[in-house]
N, CA, C and O atoms as a Tinker XYZ file with bonds, in Angstrom:
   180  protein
     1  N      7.494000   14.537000    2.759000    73     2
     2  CA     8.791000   14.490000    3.433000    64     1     3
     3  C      8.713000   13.657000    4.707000    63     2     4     5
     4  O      9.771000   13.078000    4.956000    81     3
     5  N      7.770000   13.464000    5.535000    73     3     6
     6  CA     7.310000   12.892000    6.195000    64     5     7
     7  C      7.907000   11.144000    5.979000    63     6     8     9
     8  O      8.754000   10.628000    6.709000    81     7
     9  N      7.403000   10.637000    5.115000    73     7    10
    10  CA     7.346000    9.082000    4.738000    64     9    11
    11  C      9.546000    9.208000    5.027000    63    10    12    13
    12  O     10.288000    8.690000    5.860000    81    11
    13  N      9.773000   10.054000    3.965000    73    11    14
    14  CA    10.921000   10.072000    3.871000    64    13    15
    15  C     11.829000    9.975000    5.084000    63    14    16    17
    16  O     12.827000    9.258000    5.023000    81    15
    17  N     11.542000   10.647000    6.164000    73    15    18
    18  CA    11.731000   10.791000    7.116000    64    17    19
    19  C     11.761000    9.139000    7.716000    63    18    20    21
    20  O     12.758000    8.526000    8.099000    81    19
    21  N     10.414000    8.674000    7.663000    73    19    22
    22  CA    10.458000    7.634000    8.291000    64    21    23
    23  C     11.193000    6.273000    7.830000    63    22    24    25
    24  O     11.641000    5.368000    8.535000    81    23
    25  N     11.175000    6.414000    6.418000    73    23    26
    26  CA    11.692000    5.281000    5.726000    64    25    27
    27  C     13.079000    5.325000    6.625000    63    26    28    29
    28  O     13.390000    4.483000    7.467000    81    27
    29  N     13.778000    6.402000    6.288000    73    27    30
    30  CA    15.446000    6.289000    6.982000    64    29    31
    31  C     15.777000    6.351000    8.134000    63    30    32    33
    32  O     16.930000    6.523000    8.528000    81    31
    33  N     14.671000    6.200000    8.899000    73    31    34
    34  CA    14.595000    6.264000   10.593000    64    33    35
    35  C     14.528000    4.998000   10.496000    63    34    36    37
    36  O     15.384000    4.472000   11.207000    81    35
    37  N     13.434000    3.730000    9.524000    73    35    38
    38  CA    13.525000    2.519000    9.850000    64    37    39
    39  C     14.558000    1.729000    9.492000    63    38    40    41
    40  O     14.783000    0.605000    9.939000    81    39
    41  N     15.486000    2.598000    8.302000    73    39    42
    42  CA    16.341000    1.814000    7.743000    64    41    43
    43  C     17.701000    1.686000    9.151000    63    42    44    45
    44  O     18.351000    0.672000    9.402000    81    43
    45  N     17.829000    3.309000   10.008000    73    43    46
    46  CA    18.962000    3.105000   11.021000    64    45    47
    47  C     18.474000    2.369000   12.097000    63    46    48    49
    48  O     19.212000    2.214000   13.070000    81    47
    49  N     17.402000    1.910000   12.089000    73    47    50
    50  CA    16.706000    1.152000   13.362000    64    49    51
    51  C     17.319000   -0.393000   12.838000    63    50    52    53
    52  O     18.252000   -1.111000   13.198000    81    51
    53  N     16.628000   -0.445000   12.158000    73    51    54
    54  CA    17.053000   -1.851000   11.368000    64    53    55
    55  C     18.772000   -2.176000   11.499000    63    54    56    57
    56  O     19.201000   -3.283000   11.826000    81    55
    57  N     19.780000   -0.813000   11.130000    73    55    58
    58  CA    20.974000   -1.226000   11.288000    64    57    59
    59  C     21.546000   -1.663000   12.624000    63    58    60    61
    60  O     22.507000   -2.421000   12.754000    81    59
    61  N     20.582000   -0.886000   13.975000    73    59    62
    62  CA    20.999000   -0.934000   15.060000    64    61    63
    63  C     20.667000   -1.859000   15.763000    63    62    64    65
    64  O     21.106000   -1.948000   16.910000    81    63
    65  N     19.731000   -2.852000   15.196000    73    63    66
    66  CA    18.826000   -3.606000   15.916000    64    65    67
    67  C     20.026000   -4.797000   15.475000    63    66    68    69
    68  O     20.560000   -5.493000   16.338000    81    67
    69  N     20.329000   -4.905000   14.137000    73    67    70
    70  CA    21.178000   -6.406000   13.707000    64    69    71
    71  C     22.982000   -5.782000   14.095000    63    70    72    73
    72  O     23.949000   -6.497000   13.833000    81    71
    73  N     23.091000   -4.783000   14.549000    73    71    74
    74  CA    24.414000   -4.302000   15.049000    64    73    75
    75  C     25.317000   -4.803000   13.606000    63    74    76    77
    76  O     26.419000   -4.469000   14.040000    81    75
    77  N     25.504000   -5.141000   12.763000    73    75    78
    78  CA    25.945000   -5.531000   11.916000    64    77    79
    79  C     26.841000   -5.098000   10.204000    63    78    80    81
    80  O     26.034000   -5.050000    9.276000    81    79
    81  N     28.181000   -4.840000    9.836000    73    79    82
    82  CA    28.455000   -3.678000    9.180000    64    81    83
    83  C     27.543000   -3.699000    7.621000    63    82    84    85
    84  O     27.222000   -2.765000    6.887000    81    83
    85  N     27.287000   -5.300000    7.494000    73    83    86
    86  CA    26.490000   -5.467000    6.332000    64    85    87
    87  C     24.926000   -4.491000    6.463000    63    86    88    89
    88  O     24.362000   -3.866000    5.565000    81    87
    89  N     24.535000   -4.643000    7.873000    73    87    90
    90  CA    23.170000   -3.980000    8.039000    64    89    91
    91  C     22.940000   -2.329000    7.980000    63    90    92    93
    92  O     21.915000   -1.717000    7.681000    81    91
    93  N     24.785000   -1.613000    8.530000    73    91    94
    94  CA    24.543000    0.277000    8.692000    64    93    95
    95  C     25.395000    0.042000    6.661000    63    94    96    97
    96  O     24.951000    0.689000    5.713000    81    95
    97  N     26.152000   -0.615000    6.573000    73    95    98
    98  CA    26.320000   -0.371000    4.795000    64    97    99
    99  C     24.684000   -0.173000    4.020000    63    98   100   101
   100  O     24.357000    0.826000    3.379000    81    99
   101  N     23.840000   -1.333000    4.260000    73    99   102
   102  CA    22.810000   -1.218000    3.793000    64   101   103
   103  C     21.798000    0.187000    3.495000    63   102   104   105
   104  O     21.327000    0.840000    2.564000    81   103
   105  N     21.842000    0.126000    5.072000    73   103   106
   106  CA    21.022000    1.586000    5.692000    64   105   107
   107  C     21.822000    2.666000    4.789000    63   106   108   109
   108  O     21.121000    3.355000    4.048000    81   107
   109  N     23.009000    2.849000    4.779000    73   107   110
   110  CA    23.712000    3.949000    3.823000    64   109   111
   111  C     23.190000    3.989000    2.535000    63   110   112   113
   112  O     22.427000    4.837000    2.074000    81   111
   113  N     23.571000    3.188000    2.089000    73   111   114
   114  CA    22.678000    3.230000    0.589000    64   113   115
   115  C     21.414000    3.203000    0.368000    63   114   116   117
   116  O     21.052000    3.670000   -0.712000    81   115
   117  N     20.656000    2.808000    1.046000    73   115   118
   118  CA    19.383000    3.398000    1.222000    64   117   119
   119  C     19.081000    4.486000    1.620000    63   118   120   121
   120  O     17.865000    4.660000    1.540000    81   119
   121  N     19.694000    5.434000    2.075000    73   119   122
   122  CA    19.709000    7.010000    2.376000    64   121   123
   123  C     20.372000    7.382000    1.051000    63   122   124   125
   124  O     19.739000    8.335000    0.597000    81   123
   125  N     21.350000    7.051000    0.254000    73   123   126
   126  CA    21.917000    7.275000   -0.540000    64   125   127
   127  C     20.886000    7.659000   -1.646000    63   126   128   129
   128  O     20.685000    8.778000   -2.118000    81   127
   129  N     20.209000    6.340000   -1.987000    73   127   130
   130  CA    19.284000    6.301000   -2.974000    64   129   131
   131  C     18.240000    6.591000   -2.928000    63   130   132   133
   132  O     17.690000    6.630000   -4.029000    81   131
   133  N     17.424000    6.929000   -1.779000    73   131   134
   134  CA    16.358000    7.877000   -1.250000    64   133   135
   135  C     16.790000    9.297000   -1.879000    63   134   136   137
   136  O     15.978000    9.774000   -2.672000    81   135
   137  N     18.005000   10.062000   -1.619000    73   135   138
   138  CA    18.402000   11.074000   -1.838000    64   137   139
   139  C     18.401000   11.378000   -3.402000    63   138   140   141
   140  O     18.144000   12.431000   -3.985000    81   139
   141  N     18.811000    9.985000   -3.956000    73   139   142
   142  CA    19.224000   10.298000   -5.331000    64   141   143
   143  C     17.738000   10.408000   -6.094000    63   142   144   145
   144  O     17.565000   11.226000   -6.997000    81   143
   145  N     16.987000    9.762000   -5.772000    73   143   146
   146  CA    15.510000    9.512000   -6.368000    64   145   147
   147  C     14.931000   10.993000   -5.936000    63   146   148   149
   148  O     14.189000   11.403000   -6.828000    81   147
   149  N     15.056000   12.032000   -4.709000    73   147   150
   150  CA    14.693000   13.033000   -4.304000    64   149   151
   151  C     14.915000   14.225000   -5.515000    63   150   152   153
   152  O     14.080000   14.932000   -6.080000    81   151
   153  N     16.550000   14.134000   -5.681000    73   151   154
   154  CA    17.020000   15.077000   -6.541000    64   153   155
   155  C     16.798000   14.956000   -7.886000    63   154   156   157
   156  O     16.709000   15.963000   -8.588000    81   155
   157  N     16.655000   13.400000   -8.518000    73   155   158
   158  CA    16.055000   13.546000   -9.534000    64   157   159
   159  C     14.548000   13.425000   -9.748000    63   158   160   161
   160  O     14.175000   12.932000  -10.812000    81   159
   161  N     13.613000   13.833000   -8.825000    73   159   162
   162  CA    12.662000   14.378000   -9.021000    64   161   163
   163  C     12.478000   15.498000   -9.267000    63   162   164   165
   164  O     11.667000   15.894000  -10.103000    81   163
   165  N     13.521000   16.510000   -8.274000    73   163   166
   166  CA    13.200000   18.016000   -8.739000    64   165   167
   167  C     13.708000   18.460000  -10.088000    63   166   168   169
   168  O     13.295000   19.452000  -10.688000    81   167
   169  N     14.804000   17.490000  -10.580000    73   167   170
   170  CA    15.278000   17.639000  -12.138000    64   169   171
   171  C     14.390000   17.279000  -13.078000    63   170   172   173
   172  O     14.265000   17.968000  -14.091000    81   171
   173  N     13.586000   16.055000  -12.857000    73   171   174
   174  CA    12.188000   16.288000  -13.987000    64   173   175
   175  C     11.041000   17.534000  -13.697000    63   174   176   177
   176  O     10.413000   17.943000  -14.674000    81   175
   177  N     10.859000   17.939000  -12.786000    73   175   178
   178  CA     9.830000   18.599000  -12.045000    64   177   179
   179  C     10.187000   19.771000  -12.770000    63   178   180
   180  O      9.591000   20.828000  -12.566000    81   179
């Protein structure tokens, strides 16, 4: 959970650093799909 953590800490860093709506859209879906890959792990698991 850790990594996880960090991945989406770098992804809102990244949005804040290019201030940009293309860059926090990005960051969203990358939390998005972090999440989705999470939940369907515990569904194969």
């Amino acid at each position: 959970m850790v990594g996880l953590s960090e991945s989406i800490k770098d992804s809102l860093r990244g949005a804040a650093a290019l201030r940009s709506q293309n860059a926090t859209l990005h960051a969203i879906i990358c939390i998005y799909a972090t999440y989705f890959l999470v939940d369907t792990n515990k569904v194969i698991l």
